[in-house]
N, C-alpha and C positions, 0 to 999 in steps of 0.2 A: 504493500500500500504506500509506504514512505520513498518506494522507488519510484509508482506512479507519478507520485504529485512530484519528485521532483523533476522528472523529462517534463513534465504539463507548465511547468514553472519555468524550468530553463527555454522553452518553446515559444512562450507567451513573453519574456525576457527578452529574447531574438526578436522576436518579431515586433514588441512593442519597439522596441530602440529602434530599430530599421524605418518604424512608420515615421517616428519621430523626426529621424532623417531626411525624410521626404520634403524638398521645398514644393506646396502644393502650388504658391504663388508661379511658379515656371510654369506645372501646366499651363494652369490656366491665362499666364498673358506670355509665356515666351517659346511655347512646344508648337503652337498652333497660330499663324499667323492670320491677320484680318482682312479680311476683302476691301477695298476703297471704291469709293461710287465711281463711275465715268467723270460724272460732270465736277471733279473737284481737282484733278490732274487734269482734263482735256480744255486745252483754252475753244473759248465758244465766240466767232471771232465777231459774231452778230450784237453781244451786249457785254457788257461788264460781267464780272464774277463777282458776285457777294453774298457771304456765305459767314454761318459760327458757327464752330462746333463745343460743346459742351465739356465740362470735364468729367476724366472715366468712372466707370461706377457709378454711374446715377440711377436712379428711379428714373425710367423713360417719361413718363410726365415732365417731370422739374429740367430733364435732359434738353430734351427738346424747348420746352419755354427758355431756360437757360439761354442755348443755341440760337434761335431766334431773336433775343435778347442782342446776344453779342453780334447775328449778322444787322440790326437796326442801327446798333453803334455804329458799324462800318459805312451803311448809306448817309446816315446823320454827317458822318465826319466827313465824309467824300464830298460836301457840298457846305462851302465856305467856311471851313475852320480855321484857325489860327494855328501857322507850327512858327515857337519860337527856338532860337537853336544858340546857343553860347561854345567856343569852339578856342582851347586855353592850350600854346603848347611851347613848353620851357624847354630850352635844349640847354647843356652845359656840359662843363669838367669837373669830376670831382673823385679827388683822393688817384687811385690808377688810371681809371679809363672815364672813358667819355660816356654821359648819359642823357637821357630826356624827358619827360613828365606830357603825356599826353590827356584833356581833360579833355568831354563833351557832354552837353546835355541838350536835350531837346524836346521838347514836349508839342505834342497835338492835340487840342483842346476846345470843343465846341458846348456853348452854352445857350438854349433858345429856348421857345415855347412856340414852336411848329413842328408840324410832323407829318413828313411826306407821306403817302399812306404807299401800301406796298403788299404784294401779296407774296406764297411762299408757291416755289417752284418746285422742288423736294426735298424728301428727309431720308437719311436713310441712317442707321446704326452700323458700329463697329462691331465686334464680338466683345469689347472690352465694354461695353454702353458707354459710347460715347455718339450721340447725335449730332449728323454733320446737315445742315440743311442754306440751302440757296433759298435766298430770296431775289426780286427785282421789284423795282417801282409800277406802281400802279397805270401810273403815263412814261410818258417819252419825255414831257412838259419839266417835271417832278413837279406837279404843282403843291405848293405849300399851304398849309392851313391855321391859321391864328388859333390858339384856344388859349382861354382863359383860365387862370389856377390848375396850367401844366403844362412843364416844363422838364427838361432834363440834363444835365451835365456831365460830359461823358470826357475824357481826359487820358492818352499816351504820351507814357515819359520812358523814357530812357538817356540814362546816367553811365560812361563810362571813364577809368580812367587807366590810361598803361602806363607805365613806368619800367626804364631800364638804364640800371646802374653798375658799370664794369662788366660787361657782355650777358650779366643775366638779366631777361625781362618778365616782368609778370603784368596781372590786368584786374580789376575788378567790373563788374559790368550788373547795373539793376535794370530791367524793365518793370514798368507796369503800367495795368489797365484797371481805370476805376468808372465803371457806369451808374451814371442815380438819374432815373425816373420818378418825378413827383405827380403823384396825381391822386386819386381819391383813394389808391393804393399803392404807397410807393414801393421803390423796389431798388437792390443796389447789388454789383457785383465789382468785387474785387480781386484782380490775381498780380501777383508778384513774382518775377525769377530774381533768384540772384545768385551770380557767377563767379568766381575766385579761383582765378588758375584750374584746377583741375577741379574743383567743390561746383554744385550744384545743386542748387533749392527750390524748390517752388512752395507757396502759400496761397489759398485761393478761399474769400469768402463768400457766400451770398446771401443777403438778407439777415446779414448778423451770425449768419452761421457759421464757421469757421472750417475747413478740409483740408486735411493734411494729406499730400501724397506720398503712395509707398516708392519707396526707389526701385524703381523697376523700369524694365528698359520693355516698350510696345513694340509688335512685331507688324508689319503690316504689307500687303502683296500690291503692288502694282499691275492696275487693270492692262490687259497687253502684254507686256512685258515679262508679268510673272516674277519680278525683282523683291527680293524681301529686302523691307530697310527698318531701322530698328530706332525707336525714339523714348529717351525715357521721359516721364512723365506724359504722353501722348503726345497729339495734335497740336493743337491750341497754342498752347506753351511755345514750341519753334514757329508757329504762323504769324504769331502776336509781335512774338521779338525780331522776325524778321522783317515780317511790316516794318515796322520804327525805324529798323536801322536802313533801310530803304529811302524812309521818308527822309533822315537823316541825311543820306548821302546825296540828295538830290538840294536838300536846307545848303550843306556845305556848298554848292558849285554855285550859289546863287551871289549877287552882289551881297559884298558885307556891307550894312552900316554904319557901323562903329569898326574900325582896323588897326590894330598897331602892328607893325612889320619890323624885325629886326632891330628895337630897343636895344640896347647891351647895359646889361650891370654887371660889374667888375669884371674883371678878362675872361673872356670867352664863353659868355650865359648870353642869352637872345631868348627873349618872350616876345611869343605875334600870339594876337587875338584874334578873334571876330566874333561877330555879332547881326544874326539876323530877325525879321521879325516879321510872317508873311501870310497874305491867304491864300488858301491852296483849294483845288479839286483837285480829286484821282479816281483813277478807276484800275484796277485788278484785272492785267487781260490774261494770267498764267501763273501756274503753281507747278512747279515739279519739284521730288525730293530726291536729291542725288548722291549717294553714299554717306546716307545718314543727318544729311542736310536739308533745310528748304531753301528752293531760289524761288524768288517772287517776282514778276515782269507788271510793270506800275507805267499806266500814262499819267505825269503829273503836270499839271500848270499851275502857276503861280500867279495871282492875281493883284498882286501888291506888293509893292520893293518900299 
């Protein structure tokens, strides 16, 4: 009997610790890769791409509202917002070698009480729930509509800064997006990346709620191609931050306003500035993800110097 229980016991031993073993979170977001819709990779050369996807694990309800949500920001902002852009970069010597301090920020920020009306074009799910859906405007016009006691403020910033001192360089890099809807039911979502050399974080709340992501890298197949590319923290997170730095790159090549060029304090430091401040349309004619990456193809004009 005492021999029974103990092979029943060393069995149950084994096998417990094995389960234990098991990271279940692989299955289920990195064993099995997710399908992507057509229309989120295929540029549609007939209208804009405007589109949110949600972040993973949602309740398909909240998923989709979410989603929705965030493509509304997109039309909102693409139709006279303000990007302002400050652009800080110290070069010098110091101690061995030569180094240099590069800052940026810039933010895209739209505050109104109109609201293009717009309908949705489709939704589709990842396997991880995460809700990607396209929207477009209801006209061609985008005609606006006045309302009274509602309004929303919706706001992309992104903060970098590099630095490199006797041949090693490093970076820290924040983006975020904060969207607030007032109206007889407000509503707010907020997400943050933040970057440091090889660290990577996201934070994302909505409606007061707060969601922490697992670190986990999303697997996801490219329609055609059949390409697996791997994104942690999902979508959203590399669409959002490459938006910005997009908007950014485009903020840079424009006249500065404010410039200071080749300053020098003490021998051999040089600080040049700039400083822009502009309104912009854009429109999103391409998304592709290519080894682990997003590239984004943006028509932008600038409407104000």
């Amino acid at each position: 009997m005492k021999k029974n229980f103990l092979v029943i016991f060393l069995v149950f031993l084994f096998f417990g610790s094995y389960g234990q073993g098991v990271n279940t979170d692989y299955y289920k977001y990195g064993a099995s890769p997710s399908d992507l819709p057509d229309f989120l990779l295929q540029s549609v050369e007939t209208e804009p791409l405007i589109l949110g996807i949600s972040d993973p694990d949602m309740d398909s309800a909240k998923g989709a509202q979410q989603a929705i949500e965030r493509a509304r920001s997109l039309l909102y902002l693409s139709q006279n917002a303000r990007v302002r852009s400050l652009f800080d970069y110290y070069m010098g010597e110091e101690y061995s070698g030569s180094g240099g301090t590069f800052q940026s920020f810039v933010q895209l920020a739209v505050h109104d009480s109109v609201f293009p009306e717009y309908v949705v074009l489709d939704t589709f799910y990842t396997r991880f729930q995460e809700a990607i859906v396209r929207i477009r405007p209801s006209s061609d016009d985008l005609e606006f509509g006045f309302t009274i006691g509602r309004s929303y403020d919706i706001r992309m910033e992104k903060f970098r800064m590099e630095y490199e001192w006797g041949g090693a360089a490093e970076f820290q890099d924040q983006t975020e997006m904060e969207i607030q809807y007032f109206d007889s039911i407000s509503s707010s979502d907020l997400i943050s990346v933040y970057k440091y050399t090889h660290q990577f974080e996201v934070y994302s709340a909505a409606n007061g709620e707060e969601r922490f992501f697992p670190t986990l890298r999303y697997n996801y197949v490219q329609p055609n191609t059949g390409q697996q590319q791997y994104f942690k923290y999902g979508l959203w997170v590399h669409i959002m931050d490459r938006f910005i730095q997009e908007i950014a790159n485009e903020s840079k090549r424009m006249r500065e306003l404010v410039k200071k060029t080749g300053e020098t304090y003490k021998s051999s430091t040089t600080l040049s500035q700039g400083l822009t401040s502009n309104l912009v349309t854009f429109q999103i004619r391409d998304i592709n993800l290519v080894d682990g990456e997003v590239e984004i193809s943006l028509d932008v004009e600038f409407l104000e110097y």
